[in-house]
C-alpha positions as CSV (number, residue, x, y, z in Angstrom):
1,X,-6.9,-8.5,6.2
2,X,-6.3,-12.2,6.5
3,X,-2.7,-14.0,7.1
4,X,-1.1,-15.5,4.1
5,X,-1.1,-19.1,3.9
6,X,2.2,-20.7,5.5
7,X,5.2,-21.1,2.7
8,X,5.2,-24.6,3.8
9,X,1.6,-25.4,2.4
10,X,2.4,-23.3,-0.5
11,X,5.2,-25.5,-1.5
12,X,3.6,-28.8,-1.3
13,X,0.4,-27.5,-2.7
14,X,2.8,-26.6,-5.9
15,X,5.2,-30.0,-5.2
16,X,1.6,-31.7,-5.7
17,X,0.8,-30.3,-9.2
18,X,4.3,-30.6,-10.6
19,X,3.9,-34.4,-9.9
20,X,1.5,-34.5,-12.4
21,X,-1.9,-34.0,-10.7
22,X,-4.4,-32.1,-11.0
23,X,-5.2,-28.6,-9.7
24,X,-8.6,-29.8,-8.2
25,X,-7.0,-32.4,-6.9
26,X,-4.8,-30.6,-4.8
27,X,-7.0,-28.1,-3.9
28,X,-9.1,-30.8,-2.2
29,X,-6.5,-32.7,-0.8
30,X,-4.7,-30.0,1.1
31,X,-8.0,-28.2,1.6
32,X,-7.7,-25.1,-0.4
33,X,-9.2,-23.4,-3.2
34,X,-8.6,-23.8,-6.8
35,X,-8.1,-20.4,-6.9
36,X,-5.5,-20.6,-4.4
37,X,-3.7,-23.8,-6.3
38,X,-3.8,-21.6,-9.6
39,X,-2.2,-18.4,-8.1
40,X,0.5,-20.1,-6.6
41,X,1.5,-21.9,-9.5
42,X,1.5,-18.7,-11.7
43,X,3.5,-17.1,-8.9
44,X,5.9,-20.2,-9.1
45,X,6.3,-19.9,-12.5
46,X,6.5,-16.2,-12.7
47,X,8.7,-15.7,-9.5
48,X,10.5,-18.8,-9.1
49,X,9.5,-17.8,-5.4
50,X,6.3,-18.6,-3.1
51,X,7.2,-16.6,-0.7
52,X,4.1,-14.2,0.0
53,X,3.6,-10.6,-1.8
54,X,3.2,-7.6,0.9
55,X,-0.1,-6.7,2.8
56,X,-1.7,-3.4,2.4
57,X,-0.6,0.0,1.1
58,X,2.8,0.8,-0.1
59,X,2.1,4.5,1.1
60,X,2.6,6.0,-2.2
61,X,-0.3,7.8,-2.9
62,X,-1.3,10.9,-5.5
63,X,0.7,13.3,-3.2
64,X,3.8,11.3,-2.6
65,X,5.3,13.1,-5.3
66,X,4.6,16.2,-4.4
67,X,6.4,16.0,-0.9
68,X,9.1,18.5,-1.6
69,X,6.8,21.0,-3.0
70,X,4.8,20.7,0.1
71,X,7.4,21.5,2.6
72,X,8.9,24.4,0.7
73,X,5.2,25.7,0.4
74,X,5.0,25.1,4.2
75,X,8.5,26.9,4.7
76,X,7.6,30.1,2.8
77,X,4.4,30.2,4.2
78,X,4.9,29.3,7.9
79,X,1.1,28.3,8.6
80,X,-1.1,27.4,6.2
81,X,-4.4,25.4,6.4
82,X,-5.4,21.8,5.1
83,X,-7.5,23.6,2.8
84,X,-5.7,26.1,1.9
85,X,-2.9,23.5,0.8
86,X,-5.3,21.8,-0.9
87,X,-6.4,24.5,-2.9
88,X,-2.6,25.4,-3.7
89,X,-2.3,21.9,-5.1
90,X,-5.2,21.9,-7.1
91,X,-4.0,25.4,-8.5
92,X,-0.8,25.0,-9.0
93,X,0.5,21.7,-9.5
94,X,-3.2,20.5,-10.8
95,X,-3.6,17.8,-8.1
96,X,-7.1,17.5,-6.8
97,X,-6.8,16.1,-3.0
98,X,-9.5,16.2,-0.1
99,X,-8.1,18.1,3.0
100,X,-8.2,14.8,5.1
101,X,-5.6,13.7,2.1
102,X,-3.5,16.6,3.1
103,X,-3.5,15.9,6.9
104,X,-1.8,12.4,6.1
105,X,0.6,13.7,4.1
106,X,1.5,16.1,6.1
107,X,1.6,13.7,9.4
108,X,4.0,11.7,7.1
109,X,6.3,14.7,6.5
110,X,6.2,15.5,10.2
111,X,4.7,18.7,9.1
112,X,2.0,18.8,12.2
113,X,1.7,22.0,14.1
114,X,0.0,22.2,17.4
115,X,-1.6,25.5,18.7
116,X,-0.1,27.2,21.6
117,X,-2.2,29.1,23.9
118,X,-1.4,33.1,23.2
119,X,-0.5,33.2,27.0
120,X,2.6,30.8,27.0
């Protein structure tokens, strides 16, 4: 994912269509897209800010809500497989996640478990 453009460049982009121009016109001069003039007026005007929105994922995903339910699950059970916890969500709380979907909530949760050899 790209940077954001610099707040400075946002503001006289904006500066330049509240003086009464154009937004192609600014767009060329400050060598942008017209895209890029449009959204940060909306933003502006929506906002009253053009400071820029976060990158990437939030983290909250389909299981995020299920978080305490997994770890009392992982409690009563002691060890229980990625499939086997996705089977339980499908089952019981009617959640459909892959096993890889699992294994990310669970690294979230700090719920990883690393096997021992049976010697140690």
């Amino acid at each position: 994912m790209g940077k954001p453009h610099p707040l400075e460049l946002r503001q006289r982009v904006v500066a330049h269509v509240e003086a009464g121009n154009t937004h192609h016109s600014a767009a060329a001069r400050f060598d942008v897209s017209v895209k890029f003039v449009n959204d940060m007026v909306k933003l502006k005007r929506a906002t009253g800010s053009l400071s820029p929105k976060r990158q990437g994922n939030p983290g909250i995903g389909k299981l995020t809500p299920h978080e305490d339910w997994v770890r009392t699950q992982v409690r009563a059970k002691g060890e229980v497989t990625l499939e086997e916890m996705a089977e339980l969500l499908a089952v019981e709380r009617g959640v459909r996640a892959h096993p890889s979907s699992v294994w990310r909530l669970f690294r979230r949760l700090g719920l990883t478990h690393k096997k021992r050899p049976s010697g140690a």
